[in-house]
C-alpha atoms as one frame of an Amber mdcrd trajectory, in Angstrom:
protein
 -18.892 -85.630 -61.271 -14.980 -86.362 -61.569 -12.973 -85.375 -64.273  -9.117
 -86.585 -64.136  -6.599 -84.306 -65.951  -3.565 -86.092 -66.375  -0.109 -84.281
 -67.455   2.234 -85.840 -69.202   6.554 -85.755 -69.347   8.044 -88.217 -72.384
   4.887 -89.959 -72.435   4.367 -90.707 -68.740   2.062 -89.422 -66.455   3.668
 -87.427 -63.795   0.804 -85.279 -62.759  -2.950 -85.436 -62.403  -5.429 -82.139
 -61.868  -8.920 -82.883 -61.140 -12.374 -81.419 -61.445 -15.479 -81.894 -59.780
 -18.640 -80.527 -61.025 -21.955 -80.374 -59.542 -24.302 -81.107 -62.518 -22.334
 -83.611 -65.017 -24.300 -82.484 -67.342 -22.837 -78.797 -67.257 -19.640 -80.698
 -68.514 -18.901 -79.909 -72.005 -17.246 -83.193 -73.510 -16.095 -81.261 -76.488
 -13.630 -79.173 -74.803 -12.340 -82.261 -73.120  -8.795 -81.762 -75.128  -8.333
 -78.039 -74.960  -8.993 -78.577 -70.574  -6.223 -81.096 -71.519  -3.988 -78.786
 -73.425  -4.498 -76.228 -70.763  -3.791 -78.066 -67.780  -0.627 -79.740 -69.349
   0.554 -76.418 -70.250   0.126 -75.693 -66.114   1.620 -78.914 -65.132   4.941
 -78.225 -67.540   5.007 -74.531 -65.641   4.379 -76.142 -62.565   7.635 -78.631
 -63.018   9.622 -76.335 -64.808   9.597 -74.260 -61.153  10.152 -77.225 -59.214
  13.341 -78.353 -61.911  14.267 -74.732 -61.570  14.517 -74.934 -57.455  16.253
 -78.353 -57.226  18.766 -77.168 -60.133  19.673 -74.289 -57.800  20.048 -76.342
 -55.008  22.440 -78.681 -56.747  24.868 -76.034 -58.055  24.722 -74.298 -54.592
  25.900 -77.304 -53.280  28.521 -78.017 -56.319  29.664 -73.979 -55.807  29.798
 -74.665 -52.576  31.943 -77.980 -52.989  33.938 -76.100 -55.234  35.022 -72.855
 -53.398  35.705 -75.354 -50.596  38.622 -77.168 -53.069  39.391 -73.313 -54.804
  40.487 -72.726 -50.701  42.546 -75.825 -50.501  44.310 -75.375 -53.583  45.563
 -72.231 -52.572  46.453 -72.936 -49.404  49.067 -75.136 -51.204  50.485 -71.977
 -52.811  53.330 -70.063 -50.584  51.073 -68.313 -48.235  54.164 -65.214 -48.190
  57.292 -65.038 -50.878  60.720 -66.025 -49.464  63.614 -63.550 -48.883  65.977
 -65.325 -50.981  69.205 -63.365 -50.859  70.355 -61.198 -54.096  66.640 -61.690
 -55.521  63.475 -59.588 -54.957  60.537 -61.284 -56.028  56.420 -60.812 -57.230
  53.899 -63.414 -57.777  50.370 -63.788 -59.188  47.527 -66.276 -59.308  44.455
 -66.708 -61.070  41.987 -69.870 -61.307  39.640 -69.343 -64.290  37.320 -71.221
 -62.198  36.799 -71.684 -58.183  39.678 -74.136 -58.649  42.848 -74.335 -61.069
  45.657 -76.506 -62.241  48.178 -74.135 -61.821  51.046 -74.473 -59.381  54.292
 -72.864 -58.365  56.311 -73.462 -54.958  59.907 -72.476 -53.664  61.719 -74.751
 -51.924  64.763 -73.441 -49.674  67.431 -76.041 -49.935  69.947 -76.837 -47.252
  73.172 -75.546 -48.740  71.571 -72.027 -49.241  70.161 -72.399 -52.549  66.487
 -72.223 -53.637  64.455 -74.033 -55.827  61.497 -72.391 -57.665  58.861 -74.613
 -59.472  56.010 -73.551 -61.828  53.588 -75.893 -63.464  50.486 -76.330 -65.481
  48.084 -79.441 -65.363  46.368 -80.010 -68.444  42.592 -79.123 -68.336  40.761
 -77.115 -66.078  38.794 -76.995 -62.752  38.254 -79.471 -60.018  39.911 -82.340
 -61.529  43.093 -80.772 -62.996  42.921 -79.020 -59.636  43.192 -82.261 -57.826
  45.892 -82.901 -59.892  47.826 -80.079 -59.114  47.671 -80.985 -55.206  49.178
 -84.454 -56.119  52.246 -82.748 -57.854  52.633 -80.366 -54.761  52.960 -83.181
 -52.619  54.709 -85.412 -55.201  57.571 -82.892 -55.262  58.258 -82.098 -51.808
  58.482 -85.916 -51.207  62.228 -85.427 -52.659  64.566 -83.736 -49.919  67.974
 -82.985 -49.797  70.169 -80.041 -51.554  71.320 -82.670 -53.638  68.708 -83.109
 -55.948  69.252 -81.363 -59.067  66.455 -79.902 -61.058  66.848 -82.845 -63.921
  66.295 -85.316 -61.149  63.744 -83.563 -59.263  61.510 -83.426 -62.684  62.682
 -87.169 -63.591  61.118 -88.135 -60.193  57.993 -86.369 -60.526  57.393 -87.651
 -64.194  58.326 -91.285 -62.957  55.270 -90.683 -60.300  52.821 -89.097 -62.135
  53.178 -91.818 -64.884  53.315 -94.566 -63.474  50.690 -93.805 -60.598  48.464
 -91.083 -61.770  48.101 -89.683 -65.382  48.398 -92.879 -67.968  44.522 -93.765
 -67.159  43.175 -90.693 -66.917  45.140 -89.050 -69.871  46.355 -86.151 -67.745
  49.942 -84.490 -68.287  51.660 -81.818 -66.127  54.014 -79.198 -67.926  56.904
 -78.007 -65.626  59.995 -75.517 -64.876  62.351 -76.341 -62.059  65.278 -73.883
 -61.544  67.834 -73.708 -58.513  68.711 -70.460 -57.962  72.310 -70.200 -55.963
  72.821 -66.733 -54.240  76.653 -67.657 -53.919  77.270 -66.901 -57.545  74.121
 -65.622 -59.183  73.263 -68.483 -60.903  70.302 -70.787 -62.331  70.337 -74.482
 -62.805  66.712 -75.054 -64.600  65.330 -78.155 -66.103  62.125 -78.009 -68.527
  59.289 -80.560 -69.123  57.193 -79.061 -71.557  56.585 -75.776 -70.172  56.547
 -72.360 -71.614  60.274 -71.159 -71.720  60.671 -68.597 -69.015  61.516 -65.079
 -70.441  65.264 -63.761 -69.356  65.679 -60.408 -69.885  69.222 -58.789 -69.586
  69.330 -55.787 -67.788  66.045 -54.137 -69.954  68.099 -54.867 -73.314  67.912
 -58.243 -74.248  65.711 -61.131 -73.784  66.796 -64.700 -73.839  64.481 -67.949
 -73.726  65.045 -70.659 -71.606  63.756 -73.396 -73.628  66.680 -75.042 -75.079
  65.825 -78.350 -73.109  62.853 -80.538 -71.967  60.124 -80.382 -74.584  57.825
 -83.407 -73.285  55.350 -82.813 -70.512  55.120 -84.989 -67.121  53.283 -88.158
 -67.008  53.454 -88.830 -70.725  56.464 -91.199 -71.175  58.071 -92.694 -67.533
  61.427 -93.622 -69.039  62.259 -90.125 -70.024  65.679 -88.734 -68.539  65.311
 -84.511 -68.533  68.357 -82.672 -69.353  69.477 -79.351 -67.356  71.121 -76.012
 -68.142  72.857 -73.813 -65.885  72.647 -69.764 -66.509  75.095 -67.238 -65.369
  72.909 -64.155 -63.629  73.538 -60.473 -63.322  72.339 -57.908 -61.139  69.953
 -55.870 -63.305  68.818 -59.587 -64.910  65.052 -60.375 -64.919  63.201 -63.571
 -64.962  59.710 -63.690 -65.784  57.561 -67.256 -65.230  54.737 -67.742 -66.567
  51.996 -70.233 -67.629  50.383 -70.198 -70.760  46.967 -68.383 -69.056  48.711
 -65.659 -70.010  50.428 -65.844 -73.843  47.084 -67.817 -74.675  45.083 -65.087
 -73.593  42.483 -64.027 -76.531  40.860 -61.270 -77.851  37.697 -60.391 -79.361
  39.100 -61.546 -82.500  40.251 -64.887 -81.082  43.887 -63.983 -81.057  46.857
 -64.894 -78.761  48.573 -62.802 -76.932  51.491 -64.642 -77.480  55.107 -64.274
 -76.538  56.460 -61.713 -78.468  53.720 -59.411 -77.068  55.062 -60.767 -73.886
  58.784 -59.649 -74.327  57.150 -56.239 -75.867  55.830 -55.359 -72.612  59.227
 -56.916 -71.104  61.510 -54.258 -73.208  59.425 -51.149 -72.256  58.725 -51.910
 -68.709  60.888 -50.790 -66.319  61.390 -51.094 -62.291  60.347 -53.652 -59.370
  59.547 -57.200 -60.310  55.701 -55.757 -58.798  55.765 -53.194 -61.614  56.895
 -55.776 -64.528  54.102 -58.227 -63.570  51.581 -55.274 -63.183  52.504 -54.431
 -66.591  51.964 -57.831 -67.827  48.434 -57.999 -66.465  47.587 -55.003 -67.978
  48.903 -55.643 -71.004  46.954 -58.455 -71.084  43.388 -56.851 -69.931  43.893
 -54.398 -72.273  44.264 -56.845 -74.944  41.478 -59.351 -74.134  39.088 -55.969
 -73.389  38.253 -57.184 -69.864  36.887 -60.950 -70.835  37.302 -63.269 -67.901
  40.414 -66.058 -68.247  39.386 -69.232 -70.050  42.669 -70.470 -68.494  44.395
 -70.410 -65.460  46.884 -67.598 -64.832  50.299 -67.571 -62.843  53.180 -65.160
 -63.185  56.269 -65.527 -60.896  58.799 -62.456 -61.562  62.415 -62.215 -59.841
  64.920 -59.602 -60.559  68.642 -60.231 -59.541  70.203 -57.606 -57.086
């Protein structure tokens, strides 16, 4: 004698267990539904282990995928910091995932100055990381010394707009400044980015975010506006994205800025030990809990 055992997923049959008996009549057609209940609860075990296997073989393969674009991202990133004359310099980078949609470049311009760029693509992960690669290669499209930071930004806003962010919904915050060793001095342009801190010789701390309040890629007809800053020796500049002011604790607060220029006034030293500062101001405030958002610090201290 056959008996069929069918198991069942949403109301289909996806499984079927079967037994054979000797004597039918040993066959107790009473207990029909509990073999039923029995052998469904085997068959839901049974695919439960075979969901669990092919689940871990698709986010192997998506880690995988992932790690792969986490190494090209960085790769974009300046594999060494430039010796840029009068400045010394310290950088840091964190993805809160394999890959990020932070970015930050230097660009050494033909007449002797150098440009340093630090942005933040809305959103996290692979696609705001793919996003970040088209900006990298968006913005060295532009050559020439001539290019001032308003136009460099106007040209990468034009681009992403019109090309790149309108469908998707997508916007890139920005910071261009030109740094010219000849007279100490920054020419900066702003689209939406967190002002960069400026702080005077350990004293005081200015913001840089008198201009440029609208992200890239929101409205292509924009026309940025650019300052120029007189530098000292003794003068810091801190860069930053807002990984690390929107940093929270176990009580779901920010960090926030004026933490920021806290650890700014009582830090003193290399542009290595003001960013290490930073950092561990900021794992000692968020107790050790892993970034929700990217991170990137760029610190340069005039000589």
């Amino acid at each position: 004698m056959l008996v069929t055992l069918p198991t069942y997923e949403n109301g289909e049959v996806i499984n079927m267990n079967a037994m054979l008996l000797h004597d039918p009549a040993n066959f107790r057609f009473d207990r029909y539904p509990i073999y039923m209940w029995q052998s469904n609860l085997w068959g839901r075990a049974t695919l439960n282990l075979v969901m669990r296997k092919e689940l871990k073989v698709a986010y192997d393969m998506v880690d995988k995928e992932m790690r792969v674009v986490g190494d090209m991202q960085r790769a974009l990133l300046p594999s060494d910091l430039p010796q840029i004359p009068g400045l010394e310099l310290a950088a840091y980078y964190q993805t809160s995932t394999r890959a990020g949609g932070d970015y930050y470049d230097f660009f050494a311009l033909s007449d002797g100055r150098w440009g340093m760029l630090i942005a933040d693509v809305s959103g996290h992960g692979t696609p705001a990381a793919v996003m970040m690669a088209i900006t990298h290669a968006i913005s060295h499209l532009h050559p020439g010394s001539g290019v001032s930071p308003a136009q460099l930004l106007n040209f990468l806003n034009r681009t992403l707009t019109e090309r790149y962010t309108v469908s998707t919904g997508t916007f890139v915050t920005a910071f261009y400044g030109v740094y010219d060793p000849a007279d100490h001095s920054l020419t900066y342009a702003r689209a939406g980015h967190n002002p960069p801190r400026l702080l005077r010789r350990g004293t005081k701390i200015k913001s840089l975010g008198d201009v440029g309040d609208l992200p890239l890629g929101i409205d292509a007809d924009v026309e940025f506006e650019e300052r120029r800053e007189p530098l000292k020796a003794g003068d810091t500049l801190v860069l930053y994205t807002d990984g690390i002011t929107e940093a929270r604790n176990n009580a779901d607060n920010l960090f926030e800025t004026d933490r920021l220029d806290q650890v700014l006034k009582q830090t003193c030293g290399s542009p290595q030990k003001v960013l290490d500062a930073i950092l561990a101001s900021v794992e000692e405030f968020t107790g050790g809990r892993a970034p929700t958002d990217d991170r990137t610090l760029l610190v340069a201290e005039v000589k």
